[in-house]
C-alpha positions in Angstrom: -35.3 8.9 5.6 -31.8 10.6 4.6 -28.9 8.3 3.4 -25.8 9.4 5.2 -22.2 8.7 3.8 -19.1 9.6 4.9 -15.5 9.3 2.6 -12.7 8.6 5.2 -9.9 10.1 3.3 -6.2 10.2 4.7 -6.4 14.0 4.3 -9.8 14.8 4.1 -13.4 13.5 5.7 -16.6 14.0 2.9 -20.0 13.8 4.2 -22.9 13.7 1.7 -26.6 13.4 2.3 -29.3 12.1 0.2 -32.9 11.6 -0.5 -34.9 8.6 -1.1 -34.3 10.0 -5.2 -30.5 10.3 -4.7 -30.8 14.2 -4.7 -28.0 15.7 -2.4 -29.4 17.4 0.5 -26.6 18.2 2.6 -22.5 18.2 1.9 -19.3 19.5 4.0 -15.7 18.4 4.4 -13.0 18.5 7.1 -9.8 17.8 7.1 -8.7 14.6 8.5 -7.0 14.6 12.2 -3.4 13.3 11.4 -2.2 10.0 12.9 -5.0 10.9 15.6 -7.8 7.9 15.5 -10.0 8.9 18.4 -9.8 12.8 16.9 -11.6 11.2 13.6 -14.1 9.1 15.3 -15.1 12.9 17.1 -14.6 14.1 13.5 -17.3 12.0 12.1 -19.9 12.0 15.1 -19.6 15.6 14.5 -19.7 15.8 10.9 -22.7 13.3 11.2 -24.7 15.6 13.9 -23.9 18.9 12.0 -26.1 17.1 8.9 -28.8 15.6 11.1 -29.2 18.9 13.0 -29.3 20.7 10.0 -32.0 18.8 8.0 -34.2 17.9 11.2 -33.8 14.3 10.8 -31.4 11.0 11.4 -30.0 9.3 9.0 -28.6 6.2 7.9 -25.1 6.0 8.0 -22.5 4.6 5.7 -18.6 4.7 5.5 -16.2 4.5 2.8 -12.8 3.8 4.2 -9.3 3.5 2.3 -8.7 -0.2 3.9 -10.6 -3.2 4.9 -12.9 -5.0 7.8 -10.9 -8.3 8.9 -13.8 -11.1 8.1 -12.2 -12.4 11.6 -12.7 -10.1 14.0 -13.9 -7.0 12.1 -11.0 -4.6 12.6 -9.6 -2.3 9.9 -7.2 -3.9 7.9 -4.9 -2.6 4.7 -5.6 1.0 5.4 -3.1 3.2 3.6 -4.5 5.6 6.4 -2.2 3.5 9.0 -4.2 5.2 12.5 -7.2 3.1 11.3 -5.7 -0.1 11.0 -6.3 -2.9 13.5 -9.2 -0.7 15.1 -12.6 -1.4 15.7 -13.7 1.7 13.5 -17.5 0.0 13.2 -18.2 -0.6 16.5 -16.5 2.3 17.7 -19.2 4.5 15.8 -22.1 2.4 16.3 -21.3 2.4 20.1 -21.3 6.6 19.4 -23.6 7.1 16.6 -26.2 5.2 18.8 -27.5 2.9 14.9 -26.1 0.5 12.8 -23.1 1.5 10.8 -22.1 0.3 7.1 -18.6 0.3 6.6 -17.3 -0.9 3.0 -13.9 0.3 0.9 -14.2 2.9 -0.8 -13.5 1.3 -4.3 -16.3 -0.5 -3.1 -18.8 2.5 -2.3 -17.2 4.2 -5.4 -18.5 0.9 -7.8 -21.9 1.3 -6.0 -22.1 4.9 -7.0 -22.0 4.5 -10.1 -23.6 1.3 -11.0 -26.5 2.5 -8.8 -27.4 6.4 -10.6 -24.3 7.0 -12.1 -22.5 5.9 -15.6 -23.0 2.3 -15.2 -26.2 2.4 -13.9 -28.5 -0.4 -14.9 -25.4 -2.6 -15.9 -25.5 -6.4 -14.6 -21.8 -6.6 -14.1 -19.7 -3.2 -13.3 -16.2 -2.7 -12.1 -14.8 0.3 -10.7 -11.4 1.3 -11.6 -9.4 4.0 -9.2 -6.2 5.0 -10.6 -4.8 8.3 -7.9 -2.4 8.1 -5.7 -2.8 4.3 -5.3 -4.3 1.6 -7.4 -8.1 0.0 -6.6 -10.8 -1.5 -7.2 -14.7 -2.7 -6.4 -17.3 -4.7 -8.1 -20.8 -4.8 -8.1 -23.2 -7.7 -9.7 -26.7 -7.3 -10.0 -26.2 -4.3 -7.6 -24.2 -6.2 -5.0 -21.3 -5.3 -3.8 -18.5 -7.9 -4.2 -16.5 -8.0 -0.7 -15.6 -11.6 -1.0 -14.7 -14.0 1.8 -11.5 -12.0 2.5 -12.6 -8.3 1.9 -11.0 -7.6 -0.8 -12.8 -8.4 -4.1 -12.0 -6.2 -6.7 -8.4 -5.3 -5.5 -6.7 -5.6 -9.0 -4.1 -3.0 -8.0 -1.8 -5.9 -6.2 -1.5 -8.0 -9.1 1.3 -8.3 -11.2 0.7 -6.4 -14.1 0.2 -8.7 -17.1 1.9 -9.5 -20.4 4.6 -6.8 -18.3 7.8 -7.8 -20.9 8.5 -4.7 -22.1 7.6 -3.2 -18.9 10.5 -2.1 -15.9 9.1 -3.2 -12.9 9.3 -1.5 -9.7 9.0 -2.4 -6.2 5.7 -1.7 -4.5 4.5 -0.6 -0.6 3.2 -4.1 -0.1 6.2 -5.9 -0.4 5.6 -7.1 -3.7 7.5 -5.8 -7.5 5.7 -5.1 -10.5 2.1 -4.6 -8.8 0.0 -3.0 -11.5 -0.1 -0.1 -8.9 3.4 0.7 -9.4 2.6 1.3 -13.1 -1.0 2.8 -13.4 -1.4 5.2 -9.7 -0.6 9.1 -10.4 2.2 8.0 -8.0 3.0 5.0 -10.3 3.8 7.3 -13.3 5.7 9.9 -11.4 8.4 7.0 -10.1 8.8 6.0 -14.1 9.1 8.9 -15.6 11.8 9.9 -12.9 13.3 6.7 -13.0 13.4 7.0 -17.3 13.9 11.0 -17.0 15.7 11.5 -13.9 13.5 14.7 -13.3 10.7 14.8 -10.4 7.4 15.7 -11.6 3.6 15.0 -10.5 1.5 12.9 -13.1 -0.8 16.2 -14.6 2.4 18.0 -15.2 3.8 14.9 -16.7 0.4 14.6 -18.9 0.4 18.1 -19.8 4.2 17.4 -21.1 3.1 15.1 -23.4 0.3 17.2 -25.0 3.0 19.3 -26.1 4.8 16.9 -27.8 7.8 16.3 -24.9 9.3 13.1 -26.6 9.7 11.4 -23.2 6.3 12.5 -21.8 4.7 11.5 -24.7 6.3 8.0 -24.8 5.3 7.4 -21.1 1.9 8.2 -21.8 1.7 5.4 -24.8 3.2 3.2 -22.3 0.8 3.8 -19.9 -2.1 3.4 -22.6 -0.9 0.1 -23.2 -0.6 -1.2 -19.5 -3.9 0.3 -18.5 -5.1 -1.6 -21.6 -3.6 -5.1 -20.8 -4.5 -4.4 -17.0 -8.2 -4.0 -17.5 -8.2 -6.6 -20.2 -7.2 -9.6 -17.4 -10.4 -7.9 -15.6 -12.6 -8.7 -19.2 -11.3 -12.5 -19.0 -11.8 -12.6 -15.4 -15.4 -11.1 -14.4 -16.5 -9.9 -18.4 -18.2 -6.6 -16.9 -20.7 -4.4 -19.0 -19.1 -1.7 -18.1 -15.7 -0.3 -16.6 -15.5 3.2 -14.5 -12.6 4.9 -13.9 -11.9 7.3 -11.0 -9.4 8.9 -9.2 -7.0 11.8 -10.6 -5.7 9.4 -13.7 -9.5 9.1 -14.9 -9.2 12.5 -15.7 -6.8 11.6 -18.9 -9.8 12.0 -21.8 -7.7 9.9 -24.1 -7.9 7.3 -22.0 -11.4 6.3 -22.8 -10.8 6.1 -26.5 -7.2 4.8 -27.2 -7.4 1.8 -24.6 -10.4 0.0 -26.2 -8.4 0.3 -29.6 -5.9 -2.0 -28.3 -7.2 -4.3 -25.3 -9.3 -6.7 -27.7 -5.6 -8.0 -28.3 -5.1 -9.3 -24.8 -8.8 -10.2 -24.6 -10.1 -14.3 -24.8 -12.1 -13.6 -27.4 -12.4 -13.3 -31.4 -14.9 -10.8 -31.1 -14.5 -7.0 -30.4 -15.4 -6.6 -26.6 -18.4 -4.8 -26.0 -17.0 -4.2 -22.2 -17.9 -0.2 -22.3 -15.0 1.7 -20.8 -16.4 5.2 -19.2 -16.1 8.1 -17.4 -17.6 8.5 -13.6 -21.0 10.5 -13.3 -20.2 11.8 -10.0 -16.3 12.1 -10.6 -14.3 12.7 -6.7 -18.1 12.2 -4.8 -18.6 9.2 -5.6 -17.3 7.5 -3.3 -18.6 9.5 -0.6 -21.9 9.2 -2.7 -21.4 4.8 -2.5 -20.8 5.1 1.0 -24.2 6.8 1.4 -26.5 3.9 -0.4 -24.6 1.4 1.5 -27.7 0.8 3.6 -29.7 0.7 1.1 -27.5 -2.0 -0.6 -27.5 -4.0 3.0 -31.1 -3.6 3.6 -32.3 -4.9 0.4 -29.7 -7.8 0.6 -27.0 -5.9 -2.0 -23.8 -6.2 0.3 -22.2 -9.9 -0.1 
């Protein structure tokens, strides 16, 4: 039987295919219907009978969404895709879809990924780090999936960032100041180095700024080192993972994975060296969609808590 999953992007709906080996059998993307809810439920319905039409064969189906099932009455909650939010985006595609759906976040699905076949794979505690436009997270134990009684396990992003003295804090979406989302998202870095700067700039030109040597570029990025550092070293003294994934557009900073373990054993309980692994994802922007897809798998073998 095919593993269906589908990444329920505000500007962009994934859907991956694969085999009882994890080999992709089937991919294609659409863009996401604006503002329009009932025009992505047709979006994925279709997306979803394009695939099974296509390899002769249904699926199970799994759904990575930017939000949250309410534990009370199962409607999408803190989507920053707002047309989703207080729907009944499950039922709605189990009633069309004609199966049982999985839906999960996708910081969730994009943990699963890789702690399933990816680069934490065979790890007993991983956490997945997304660092893009916004700031998230997902845990998997044992390989379960770490919802949490709430739905929202793993979201480390609306925290205050920690040991933040030297740190300017800034006011974030959710009504909160100094989340560690204002300081580690793409969208996070762009607000300080305008605020420090006064110039407008996305985060890879900002990056590619200090490579050259820009003084103030290059000062931001040591910053940021150091608050990605004390932000994932409150995850060490909190859950202790094996290993820690980053993903999203910031994970693509190479220097990231060797200057922050320099410098987070000094924020780190502990008068050992952490042996917390800090890595790269296998599957990079599809794993999410990729997580989303062994979501029933996860369920069916009692993985999704």
């Amino acid at each position: 039987m095919i593993r269906i999953g589908i990444d329920l992007g505000g500007t962009k709906i994934a859907i991956i295919a694969l085999d009882a080996d994890g080999q992709t059998r089937f991919e294609q993307r659409v863009a996401t219907p604006k503002g329009d809810y009932l025009a992505t439920l047709d979006a994925v319905v279709a997306l979803v009978a394009q695939c099974e039409r296509t390899l002769g064969q249904q699926g199970s189906v799994g759904v990575g969404i930017p939000g949250a099932l309410s534990n009370k009455n199962g409607l999408v909650k803190n989507a920053n895709s707002v047309c989703l939010i207080g729907q009944d985006l499950k039922g709605d595609l189990q009633r069309r879809l004609q199966r049982e759906v999985f839906v999960a976040n996708d910081a969730n699905c994009f943990a699963l990924s890789e702690a399933v076949d990816g680069s934490a794979k065979g790890a007993k505690v991983v956490f997945g780090v997304i660092i893009g436009t916004g700031c998230g997270g997902g845990v998997v134990m044992d390989g379960q999936v770490l919802t949490g009684v709430n739905w929202i396990g793993g979201e480390w992003g609306h925290n205050p960032l920690p040991w933040a003295v030297d740190a300017m804090p800034l006011d974030c979406y959710c009504g909160q100041k100094g989340c560690i989302e204002t300081f580690l998202s793409g969208t996070g870095l762009q607000n300080h180095y305008q605020q420090r700067s006064g110039v407008s700039l996305e985060a890879k030109q900002i990056m590619a700024l200090a490579e050259q040597g820009v003084k103030q570029a290059h000062t931001l990025r040591q910053d940021y080192i150091v608050w990605l550092a004390k932000g994932l070293a409150s995850v060490i003294n909190l859950l202790d993972p094996d290993v820690i994934v980053l993903g999203g557009g910031m994970s693509n900073i190479q220097c990231l994975y060797t200057e922050v373990p320099k410098i987070w054993d000094q924020w780190i309980f502990s008068n050992e060296p952490a042996l917390t692994k800090l890595v790269a994802p296998t599957f990079g922007d599809a794993s999410g969609v990729r997580g989303a897809a062994w979501l029933a798998h996860a369920q069916q073998n009692n993985a999704i808590k």
